[in-house]
PAZAPA-4460 file (N, C-alpha, C; in steps of 0.05 Angstrom, whole numbers, plus 32768, in hexadecimal, padded with zeros to 4 digits):
% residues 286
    n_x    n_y    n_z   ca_x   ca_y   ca_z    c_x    c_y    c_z   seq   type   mol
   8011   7FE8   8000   8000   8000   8000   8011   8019   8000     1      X     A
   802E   8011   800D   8039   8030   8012   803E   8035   7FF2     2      X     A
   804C   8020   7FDE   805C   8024   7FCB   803F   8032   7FB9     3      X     A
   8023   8025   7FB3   800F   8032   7FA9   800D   8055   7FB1     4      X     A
   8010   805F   7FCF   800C   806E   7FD3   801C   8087   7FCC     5      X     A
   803B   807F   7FC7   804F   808D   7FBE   804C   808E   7FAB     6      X     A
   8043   807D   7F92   803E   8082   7F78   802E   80A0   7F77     7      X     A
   8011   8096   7F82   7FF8   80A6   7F88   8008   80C7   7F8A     8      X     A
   8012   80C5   7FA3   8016   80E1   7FB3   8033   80EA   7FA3     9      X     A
   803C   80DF   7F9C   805F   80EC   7F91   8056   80F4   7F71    10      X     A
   8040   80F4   7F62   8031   80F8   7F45   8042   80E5   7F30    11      X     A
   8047   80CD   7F39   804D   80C5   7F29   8038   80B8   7F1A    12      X     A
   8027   80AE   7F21   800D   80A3   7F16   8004   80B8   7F00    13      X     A
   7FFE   80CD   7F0A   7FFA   80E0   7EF3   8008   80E1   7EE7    14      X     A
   8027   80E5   7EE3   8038   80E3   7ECC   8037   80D5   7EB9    15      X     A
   8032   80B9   7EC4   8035   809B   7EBD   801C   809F   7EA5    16      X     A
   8004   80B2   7EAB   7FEA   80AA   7EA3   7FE7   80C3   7E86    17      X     A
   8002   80D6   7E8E   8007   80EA   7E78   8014   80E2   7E62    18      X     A
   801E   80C7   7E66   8034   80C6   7E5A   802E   80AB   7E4A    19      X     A
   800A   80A0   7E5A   7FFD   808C   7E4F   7FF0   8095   7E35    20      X     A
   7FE1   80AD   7E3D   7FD8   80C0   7E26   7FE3   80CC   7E0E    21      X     A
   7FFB   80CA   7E12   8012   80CB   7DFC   8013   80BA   7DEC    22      X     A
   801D   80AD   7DF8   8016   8089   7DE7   8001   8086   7DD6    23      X     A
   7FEB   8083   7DE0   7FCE   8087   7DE0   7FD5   809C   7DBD    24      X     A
   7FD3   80AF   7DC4   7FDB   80C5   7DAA   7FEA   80B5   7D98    25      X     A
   7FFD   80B1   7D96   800E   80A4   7D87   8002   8089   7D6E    26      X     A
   7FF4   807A   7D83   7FE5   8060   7D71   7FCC   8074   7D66    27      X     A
   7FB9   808D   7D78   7FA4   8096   7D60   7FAA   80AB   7D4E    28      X     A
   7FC6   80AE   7D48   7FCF   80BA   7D37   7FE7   80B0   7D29    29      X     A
   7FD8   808E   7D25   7FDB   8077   7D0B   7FFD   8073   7D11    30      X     A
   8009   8075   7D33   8028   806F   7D2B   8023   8054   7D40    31      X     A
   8039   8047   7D3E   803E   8038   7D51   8047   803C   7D6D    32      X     A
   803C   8039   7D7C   8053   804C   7D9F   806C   803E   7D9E    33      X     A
   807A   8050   7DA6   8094   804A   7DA2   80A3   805D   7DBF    34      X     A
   80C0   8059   7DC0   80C9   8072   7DCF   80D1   8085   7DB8    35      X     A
   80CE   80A2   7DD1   80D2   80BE   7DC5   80DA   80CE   7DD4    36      X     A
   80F1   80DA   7DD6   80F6   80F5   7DE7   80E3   8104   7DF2    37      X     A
   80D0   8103   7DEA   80A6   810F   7DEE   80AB   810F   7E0B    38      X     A
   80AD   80F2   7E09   80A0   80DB   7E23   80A7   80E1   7E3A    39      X     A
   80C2   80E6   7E2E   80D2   80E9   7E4B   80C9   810B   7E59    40      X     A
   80C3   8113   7E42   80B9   8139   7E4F   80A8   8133   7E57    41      X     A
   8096   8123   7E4F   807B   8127   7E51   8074   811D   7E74    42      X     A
   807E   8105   7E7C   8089   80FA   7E98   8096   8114   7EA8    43      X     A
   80A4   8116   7E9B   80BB   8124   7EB7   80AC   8146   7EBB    44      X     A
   809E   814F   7EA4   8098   8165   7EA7   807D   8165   7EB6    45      X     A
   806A   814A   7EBA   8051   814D   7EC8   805A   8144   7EE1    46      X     A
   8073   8139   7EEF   8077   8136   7F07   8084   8147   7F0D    47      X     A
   8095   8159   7EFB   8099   8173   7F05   8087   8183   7F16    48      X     A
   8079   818D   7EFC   8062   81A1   7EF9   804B   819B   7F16    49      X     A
   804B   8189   7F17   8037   8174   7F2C   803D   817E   7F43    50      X     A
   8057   8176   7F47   8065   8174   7F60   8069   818D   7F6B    51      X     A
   806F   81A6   7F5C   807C   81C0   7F5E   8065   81D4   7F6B    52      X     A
   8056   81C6   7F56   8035   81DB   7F69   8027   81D1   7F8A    53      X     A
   8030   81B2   7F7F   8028   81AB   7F9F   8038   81C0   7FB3    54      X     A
   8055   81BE   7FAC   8069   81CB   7FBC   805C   81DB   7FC4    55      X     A
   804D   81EE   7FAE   8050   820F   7FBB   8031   820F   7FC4    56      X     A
   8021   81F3   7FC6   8009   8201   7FD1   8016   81F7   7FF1    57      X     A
   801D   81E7   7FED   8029   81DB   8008   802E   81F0   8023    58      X     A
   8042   8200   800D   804A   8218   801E   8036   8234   801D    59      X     A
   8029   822D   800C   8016   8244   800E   7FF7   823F   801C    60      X     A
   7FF7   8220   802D   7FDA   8219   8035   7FDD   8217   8056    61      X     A
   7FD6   8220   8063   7FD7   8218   8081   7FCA   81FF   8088    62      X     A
   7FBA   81F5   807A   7FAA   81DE   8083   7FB6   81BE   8073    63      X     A
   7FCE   81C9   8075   7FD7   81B2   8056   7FD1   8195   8061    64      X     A
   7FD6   8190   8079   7FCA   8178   8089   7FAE   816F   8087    65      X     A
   7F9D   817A   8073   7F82   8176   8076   7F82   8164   805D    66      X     A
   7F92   8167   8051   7F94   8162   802E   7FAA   814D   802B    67      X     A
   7FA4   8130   8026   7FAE   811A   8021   7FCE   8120   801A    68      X     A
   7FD3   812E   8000   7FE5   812D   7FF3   7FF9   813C   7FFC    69      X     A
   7FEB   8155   8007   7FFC   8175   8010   8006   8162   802E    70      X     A
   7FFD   814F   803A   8008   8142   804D   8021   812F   804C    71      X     A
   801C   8122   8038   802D   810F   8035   8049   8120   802D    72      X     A
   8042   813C   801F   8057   8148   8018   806B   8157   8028    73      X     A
   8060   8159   8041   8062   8162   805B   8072   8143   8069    74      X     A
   8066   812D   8069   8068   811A   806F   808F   8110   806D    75      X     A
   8091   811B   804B   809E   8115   803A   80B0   811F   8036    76      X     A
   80B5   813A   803C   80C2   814C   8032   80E1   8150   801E    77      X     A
   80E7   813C   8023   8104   8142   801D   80FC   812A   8004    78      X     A
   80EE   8112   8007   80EC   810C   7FE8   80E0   8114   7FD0    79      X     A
   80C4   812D   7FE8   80B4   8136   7FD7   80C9   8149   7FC2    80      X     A
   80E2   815B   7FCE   80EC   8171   7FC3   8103   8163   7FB5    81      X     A
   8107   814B   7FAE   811B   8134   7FA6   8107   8133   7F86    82      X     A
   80F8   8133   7F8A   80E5   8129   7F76   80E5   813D   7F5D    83      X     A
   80D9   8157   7F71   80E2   816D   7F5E   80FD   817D   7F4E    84      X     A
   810D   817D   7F5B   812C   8179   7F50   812D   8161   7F42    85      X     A
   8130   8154   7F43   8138   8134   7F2E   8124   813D   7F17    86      X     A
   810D   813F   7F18   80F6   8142   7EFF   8105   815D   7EF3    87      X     A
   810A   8165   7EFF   8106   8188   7EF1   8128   8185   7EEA    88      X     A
   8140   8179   7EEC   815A   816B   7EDE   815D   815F   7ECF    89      X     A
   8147   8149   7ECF   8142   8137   7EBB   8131   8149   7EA6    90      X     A
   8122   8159   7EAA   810F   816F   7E92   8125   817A   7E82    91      X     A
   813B   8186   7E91   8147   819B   7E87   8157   818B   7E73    92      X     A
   815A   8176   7E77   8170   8161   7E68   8161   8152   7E51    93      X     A
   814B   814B   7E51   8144   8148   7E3F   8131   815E   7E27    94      X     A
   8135   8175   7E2C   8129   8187   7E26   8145   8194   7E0E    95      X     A
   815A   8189   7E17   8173   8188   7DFC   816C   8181   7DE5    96      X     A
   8157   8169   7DE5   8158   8158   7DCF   8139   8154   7DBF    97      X     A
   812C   816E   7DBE   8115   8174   7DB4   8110   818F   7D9C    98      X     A
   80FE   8191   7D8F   80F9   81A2   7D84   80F2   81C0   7D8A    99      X     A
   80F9   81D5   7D8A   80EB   81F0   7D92   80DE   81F4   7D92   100      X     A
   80C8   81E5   7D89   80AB   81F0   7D82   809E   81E0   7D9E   101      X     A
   80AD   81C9   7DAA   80A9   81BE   7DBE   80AD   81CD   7DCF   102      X     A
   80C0   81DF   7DD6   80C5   81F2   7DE7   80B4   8206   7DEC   103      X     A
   80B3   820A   7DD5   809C   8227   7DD8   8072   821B   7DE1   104      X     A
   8077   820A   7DE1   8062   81FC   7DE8   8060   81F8   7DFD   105      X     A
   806B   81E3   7E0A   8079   81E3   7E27   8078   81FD   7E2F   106      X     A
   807E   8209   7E32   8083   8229   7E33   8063   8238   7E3A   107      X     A
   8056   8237   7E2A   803E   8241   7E28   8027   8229   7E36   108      X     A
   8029   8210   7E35   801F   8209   7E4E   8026   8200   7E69   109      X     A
   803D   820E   7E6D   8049   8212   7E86   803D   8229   7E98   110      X     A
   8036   823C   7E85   802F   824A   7E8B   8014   8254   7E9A   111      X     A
   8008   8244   7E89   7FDC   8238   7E88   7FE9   8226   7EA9   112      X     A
   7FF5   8213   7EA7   7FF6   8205   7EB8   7FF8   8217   7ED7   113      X     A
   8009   8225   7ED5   8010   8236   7EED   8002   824F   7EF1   114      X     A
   7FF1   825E   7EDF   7FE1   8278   7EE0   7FCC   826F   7EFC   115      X     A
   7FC5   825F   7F00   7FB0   825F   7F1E   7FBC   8266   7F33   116      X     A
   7FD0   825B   7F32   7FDF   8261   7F47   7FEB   827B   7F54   117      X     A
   7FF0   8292   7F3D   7FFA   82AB   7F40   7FE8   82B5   7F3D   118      X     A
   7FE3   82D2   7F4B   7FCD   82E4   7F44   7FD9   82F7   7F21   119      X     A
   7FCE   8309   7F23   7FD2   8317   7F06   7FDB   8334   7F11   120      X     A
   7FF1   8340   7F08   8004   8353   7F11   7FE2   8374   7F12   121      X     A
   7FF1   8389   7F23   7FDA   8398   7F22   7FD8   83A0   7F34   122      X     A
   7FBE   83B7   7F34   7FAE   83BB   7F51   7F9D   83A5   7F59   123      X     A
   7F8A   8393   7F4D   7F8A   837C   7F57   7F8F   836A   7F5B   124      X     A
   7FA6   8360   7F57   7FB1   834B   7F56   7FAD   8338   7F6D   125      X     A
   7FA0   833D   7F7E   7F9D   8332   7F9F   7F83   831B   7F9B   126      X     A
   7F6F   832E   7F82   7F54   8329   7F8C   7F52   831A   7F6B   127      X     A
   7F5D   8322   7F54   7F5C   8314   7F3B   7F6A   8300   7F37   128      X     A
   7F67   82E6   7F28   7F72   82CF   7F1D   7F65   82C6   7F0D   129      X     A
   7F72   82BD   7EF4   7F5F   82AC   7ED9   7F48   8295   7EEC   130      X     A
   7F4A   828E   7EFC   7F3F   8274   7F03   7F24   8280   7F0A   131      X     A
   7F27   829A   7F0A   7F0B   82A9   7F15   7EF3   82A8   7F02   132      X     A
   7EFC   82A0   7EED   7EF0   82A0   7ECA   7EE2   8284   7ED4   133      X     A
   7EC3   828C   7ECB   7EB7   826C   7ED6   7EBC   8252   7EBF   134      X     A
   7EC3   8244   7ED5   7ECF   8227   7EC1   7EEC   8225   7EB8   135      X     A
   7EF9   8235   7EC2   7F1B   823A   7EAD   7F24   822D   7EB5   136      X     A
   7F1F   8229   7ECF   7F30   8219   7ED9   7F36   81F2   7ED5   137      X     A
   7F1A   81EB   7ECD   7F17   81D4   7EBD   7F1D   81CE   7E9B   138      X     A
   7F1B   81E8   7E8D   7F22   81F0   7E72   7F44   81EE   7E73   139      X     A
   7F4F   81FE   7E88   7F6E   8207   7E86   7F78   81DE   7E86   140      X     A
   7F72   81DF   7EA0   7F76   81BF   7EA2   7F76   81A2   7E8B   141      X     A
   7F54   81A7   7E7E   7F60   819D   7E63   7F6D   81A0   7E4E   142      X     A
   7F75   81B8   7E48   7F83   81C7   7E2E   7F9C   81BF   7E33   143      X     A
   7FA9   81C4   7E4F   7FC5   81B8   7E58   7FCC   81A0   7E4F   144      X     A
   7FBB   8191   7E62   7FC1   816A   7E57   7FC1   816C   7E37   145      X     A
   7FA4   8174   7E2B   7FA9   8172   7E11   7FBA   817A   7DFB   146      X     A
   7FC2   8196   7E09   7FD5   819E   7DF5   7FEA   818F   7DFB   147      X     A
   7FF1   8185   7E09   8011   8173   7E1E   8015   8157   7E03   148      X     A
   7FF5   814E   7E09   7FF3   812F   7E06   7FEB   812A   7DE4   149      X     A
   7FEB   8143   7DDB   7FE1   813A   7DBE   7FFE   8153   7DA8   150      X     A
   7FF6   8160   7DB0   7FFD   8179   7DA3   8022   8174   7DA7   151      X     A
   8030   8174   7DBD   804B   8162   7DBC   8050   8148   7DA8   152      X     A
   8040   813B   7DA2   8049   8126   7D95   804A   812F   7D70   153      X     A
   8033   8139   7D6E   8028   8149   7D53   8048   8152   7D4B   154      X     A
   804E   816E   7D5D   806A   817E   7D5C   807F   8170   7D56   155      X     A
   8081   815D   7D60   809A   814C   7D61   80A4   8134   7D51   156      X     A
   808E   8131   7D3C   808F   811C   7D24   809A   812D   7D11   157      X     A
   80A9   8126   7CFE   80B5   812D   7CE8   8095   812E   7CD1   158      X     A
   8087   811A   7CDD   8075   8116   7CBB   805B   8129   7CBF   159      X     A
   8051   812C   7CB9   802F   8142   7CB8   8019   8132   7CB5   160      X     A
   8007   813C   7CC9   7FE9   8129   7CD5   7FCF   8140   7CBB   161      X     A
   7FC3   812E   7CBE   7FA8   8140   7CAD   7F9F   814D   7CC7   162      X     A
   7F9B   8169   7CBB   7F92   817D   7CD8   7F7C   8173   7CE9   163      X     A
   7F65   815E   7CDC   7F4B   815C   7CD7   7F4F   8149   7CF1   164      X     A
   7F5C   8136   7CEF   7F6B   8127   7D04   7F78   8124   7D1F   165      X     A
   7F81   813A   7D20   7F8B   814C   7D33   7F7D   815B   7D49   166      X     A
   7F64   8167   7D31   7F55   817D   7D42   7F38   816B   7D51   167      X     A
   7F35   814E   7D48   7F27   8138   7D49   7F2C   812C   7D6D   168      X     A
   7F47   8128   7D69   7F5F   8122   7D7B   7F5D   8130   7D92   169      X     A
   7F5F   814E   7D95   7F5E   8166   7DA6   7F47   815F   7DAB   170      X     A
   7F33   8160   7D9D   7F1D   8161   7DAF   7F14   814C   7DB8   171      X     A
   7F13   8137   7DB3   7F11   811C   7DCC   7F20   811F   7DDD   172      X     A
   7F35   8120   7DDE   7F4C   8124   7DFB   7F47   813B   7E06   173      X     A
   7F3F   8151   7DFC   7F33   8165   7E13   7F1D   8163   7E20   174      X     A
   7F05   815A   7E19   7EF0   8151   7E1B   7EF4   8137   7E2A   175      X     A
   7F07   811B   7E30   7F04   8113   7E41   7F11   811A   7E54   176      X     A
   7F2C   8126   7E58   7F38   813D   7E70   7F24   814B   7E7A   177      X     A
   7F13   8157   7E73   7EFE   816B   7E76   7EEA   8162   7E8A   178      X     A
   7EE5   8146   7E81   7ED0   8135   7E99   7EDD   8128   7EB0   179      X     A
   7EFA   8122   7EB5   7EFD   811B   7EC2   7F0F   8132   7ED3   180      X     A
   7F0C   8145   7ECE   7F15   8165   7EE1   7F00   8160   7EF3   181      X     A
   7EE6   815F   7EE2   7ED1   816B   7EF4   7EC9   8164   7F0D   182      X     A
   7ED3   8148   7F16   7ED1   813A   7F39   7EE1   8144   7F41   183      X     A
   7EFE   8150   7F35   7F15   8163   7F49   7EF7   817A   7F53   184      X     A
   7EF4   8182   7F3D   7EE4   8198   7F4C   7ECB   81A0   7F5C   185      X     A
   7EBC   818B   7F5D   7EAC   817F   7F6B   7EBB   817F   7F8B   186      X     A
   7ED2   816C   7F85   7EE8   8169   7FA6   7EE8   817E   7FA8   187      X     A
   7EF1   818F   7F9D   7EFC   81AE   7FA6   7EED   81C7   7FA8   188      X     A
   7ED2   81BF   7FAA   7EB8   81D3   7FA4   7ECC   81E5   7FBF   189      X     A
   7ECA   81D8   7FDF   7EC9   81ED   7FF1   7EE4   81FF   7FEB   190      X     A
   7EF1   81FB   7FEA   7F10   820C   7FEC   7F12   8215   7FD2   191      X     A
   7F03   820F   7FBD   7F02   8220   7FA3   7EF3   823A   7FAE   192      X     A
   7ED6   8235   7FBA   7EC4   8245   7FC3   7ED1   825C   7FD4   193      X     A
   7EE7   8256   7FE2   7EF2   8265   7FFA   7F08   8279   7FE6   194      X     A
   7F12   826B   7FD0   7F1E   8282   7FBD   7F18   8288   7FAC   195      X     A
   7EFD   828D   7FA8   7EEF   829F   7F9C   7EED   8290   7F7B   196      X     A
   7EF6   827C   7F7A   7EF1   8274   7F53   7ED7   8266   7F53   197      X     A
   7ED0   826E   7F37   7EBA   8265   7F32   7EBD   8243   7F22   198      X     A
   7EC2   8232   7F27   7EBD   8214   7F19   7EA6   8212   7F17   199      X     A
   7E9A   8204   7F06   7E8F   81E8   7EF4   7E78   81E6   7F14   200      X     A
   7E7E   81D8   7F21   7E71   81D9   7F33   7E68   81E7   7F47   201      X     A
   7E70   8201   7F45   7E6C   820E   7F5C   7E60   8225   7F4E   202      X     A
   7E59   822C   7F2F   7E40   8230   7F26   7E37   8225   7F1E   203      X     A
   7E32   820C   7F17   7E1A   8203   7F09   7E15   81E6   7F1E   204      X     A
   7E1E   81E2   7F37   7E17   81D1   7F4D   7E1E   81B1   7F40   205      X     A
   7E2B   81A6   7F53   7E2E   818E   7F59   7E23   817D   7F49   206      X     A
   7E09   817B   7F4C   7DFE   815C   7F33   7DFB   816C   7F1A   207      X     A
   7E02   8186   7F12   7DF7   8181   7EF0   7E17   8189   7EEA   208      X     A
   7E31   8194   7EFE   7E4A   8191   7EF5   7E54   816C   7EE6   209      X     A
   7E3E   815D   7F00   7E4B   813D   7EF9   7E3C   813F   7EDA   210      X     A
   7E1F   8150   7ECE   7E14   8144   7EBE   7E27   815A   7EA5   211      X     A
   7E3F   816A   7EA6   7E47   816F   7E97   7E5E   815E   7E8A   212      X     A
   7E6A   814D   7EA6   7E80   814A   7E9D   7E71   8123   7E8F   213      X     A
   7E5D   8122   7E98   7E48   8108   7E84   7E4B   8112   7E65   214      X     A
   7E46   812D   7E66   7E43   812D   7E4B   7E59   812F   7E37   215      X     A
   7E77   8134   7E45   7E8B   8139   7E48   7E9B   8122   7E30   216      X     A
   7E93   8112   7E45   7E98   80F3   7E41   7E88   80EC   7E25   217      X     A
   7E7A   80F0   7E28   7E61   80E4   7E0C   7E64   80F5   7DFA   218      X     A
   7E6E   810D   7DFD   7E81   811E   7DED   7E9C   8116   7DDC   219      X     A
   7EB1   810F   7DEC   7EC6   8105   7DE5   7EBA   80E4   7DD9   220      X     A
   7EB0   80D1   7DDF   7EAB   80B4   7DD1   7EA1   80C6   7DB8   221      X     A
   7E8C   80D9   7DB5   7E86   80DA   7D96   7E96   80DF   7D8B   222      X     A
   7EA7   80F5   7D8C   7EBA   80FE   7D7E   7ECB   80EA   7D75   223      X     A
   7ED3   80DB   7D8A   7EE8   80C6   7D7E   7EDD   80AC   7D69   224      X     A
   7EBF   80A4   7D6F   7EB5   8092   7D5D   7EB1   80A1   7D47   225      X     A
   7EAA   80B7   7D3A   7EAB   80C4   7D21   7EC9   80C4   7D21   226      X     A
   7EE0   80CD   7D2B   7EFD   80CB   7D27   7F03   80B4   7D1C   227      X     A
   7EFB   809B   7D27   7F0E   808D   7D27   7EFD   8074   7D10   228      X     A
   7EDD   8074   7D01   7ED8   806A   7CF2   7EE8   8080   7CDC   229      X     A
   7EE2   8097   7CD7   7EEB   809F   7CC6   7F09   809C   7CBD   230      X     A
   7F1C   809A   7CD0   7F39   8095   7CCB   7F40   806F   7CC3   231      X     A
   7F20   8064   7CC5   7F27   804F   7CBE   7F3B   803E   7CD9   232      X     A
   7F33   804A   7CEE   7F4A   803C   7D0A   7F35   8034   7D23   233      X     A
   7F27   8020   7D11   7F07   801F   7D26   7F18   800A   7D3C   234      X     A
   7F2E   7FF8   7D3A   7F33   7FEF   7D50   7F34   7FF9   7D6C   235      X     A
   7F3B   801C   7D66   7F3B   802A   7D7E   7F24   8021   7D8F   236      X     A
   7F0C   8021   7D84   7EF6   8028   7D8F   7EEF   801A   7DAF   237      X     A
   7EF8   7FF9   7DA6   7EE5   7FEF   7DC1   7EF5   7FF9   7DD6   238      X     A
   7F18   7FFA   7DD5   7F22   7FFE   7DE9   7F1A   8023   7DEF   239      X     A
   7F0F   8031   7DE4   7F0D   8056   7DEC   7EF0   804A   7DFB   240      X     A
   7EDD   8038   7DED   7EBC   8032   7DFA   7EC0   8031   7E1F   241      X     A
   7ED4   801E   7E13   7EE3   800F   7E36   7EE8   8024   7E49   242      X     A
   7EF7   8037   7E36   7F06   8049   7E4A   7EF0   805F   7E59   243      X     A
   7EE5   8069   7E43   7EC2   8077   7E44   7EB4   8069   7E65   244      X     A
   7EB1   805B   7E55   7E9B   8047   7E6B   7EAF   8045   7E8B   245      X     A
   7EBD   8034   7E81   7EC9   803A   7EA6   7ECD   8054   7EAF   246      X     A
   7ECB   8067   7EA5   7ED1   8084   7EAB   7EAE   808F   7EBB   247      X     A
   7EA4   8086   7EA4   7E87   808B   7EB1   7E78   8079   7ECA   248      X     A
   7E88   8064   7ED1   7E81   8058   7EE8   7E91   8062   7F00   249      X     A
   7EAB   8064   7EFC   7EB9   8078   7F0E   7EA5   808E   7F19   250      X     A
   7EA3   809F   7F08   7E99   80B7   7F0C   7E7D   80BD   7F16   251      X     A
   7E6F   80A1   7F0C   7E4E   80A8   7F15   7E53   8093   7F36   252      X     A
   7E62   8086   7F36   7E52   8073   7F4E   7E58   807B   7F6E   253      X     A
   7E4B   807C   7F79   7E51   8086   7F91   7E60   8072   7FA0   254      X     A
   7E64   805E   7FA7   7E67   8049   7FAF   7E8E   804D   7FA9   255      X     A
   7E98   8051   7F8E   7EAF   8057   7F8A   7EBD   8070   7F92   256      X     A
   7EA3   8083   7F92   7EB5   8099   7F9D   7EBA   8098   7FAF   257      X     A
   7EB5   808D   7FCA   7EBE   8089   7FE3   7ED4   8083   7FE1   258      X     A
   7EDA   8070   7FD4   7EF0   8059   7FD6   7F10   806D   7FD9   259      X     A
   7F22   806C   7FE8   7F3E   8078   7FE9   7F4D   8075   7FDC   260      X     A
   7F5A   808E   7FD1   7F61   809D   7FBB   7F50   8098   7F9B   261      X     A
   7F40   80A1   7FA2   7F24   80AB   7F93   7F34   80B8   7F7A   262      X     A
   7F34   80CE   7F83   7F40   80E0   7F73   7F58   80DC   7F5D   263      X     A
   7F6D   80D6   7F6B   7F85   80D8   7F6C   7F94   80BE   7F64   264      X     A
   7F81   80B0   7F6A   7F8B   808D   7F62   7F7A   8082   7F4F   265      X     A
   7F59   8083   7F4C   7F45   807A   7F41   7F46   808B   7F26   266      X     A
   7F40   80AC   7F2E   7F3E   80B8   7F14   7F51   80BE   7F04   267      X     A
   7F6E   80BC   7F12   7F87   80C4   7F06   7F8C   80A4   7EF2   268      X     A
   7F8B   8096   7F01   7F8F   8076   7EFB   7F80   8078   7EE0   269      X     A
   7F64   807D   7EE5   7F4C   8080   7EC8   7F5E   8085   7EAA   270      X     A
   7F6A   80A3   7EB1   7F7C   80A8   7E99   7F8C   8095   7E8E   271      X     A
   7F9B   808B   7EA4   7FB6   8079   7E98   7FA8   8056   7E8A   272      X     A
   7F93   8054   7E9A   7F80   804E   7E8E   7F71   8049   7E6B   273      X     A
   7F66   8062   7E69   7F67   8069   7E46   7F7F   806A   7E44   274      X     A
   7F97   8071   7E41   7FA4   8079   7E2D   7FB5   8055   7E26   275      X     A
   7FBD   8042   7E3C   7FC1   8031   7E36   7FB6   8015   7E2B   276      X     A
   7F8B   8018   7E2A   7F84   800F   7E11   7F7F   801C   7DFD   277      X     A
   7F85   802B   7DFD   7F85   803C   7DE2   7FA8   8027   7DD2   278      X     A
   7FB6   8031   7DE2   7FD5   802A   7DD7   7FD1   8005   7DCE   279      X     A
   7FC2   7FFA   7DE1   7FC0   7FDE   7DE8   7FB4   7FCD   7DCC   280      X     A
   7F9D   7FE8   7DC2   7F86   7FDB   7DB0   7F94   7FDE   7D99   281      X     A
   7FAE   7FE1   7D95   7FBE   7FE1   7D7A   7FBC   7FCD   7D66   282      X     A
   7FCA   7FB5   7D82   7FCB   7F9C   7D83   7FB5   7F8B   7D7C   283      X     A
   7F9F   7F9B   7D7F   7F87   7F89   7D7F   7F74   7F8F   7D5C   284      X     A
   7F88   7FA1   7D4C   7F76   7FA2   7D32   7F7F   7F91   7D19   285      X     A
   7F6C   7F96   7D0E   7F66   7F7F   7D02   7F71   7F7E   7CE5   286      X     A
***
């Protein structure tokens, strides 16, 4: 249980599940998965990125003991800040051996990634933040992953995708990122509430946020069954149905949400989840 839990709490699970999604990209955009210098950004920069903000809410939350993770990080300390140095060494090092256009990408959602966190320079700067924008904060969240998990691989091929394909692509993977934000935010109604942002749920209430991110879901499966008959890559399908459906039992059943590390283990897990039958159902066409 401890070694599960270090996965859980140190973000490597999430990395693991970024980096599934990659993959995932790679076979629905007709290549074989393979290794790629991608991979290794794409890993080291979400346990970076992960890890770095925990840091500073850590230090910026008085109650960090209330909060599973912000505990363990406390718990942890010297591996938690081990974690972040080694990721963010290993980033810089493999960040030699990429394209610029990767850079400047990286770059620009480094930035999306970290804007909640800072206020906005000014006379208000105290009382303004993008997250204040209702929903951004679930929007910023999927545009990140997706631009990370699709849009890096695109950049980084020598050969050229039909746009049609691409923009097919983006929107299933935002659209399922998109539904599975939405139980973060649900968890986080009270302490979102206490700083003033408006989420998904905290205007438009609790059961029709779950009935957005339902449609979310039934959103992203269409897109991809028109994607993926039309590209002629219907093997995708049963394994994305799979991934769909367990996502929607996750998410609707009460009975699971109880269950420990809900969040963090169940919904994060979900991701790594899709992206490795997605990668899996390669194997399985015909």
């Amino acid at each position: 249980m401890k070694v599960v839990g270090f996965i859980i709490h140190s973000n490597i699970l999430i990395a693991l599940s970024a980096l599934a999604l990659t993959l995932a990209t790679q076979v629905q955009l007709g290549m074989d998965p393979r290794a790629h210098v991608y991979l290794a950004v794409i890993f080291l920069a979400t346990v970076f990125n992960y890890n770095l903000h925990r840091y500073l809410t850590f230090y910026k939350n008085p109650n960090a003991d209330k909060n599973d993770k912000l505990k363990w990080a406390k718990e942890h300390l010297n591996t938690f800040v081990a974690l972040i140095l080694l990721s963010f060494g290993g980033l810089v090092v493999v960040l030699f051996f990429v394209k610029t256009e990767i850079l400047y990408l990286l770059v620009l959602l480094a930035i999306l990634s970290f804007l909640y966190s800072f206020s906005f320079p000014g006379k208000h700067k105290s009382n303004f933040r993008l997250l204040k924008i209702p929903g951004m904060k679930t929007f910023l969240i999927a545009f990140v992953w997706t631009g990370a998990t699709v849009l890096i691989p695109v950049l980084s091929e020598d050969k050229s995708f039909d746009h049609l394909q691409i923009i097919l692509l983006f929107a299933e993977r935002f659209t399922f990122i998109f539904a599975i934000a939405i139980p973060f935010d649900i968890r986080d109604m009270e302490t979102d509430a206490q700083a003033s942002l408006s989420t998904i749920p905290l205007v438009f209430g609790e059961k029709n946020a779950m009935n957005i991110s339902n449609v979310a879901l039934l959103l992203s499966l269409s897109i991809a069954i028109f994607h993926y008959l039309d590209m002629k890559m219907a093997f995708i399908l049963p394994a994305y149905i799979l991934s769909i459906l367990t996502v929607f039992i996750f998410t609707n059943t009460k009975a699971i949400k109880n269950l420990a590390f809900y969040h963090h283990g169940i919904l994060d897990g979900s991701i790594l989840l899709h992206g490795l039958l997605i990668s899996l159902s390669l194997f399985f066409q015909t």
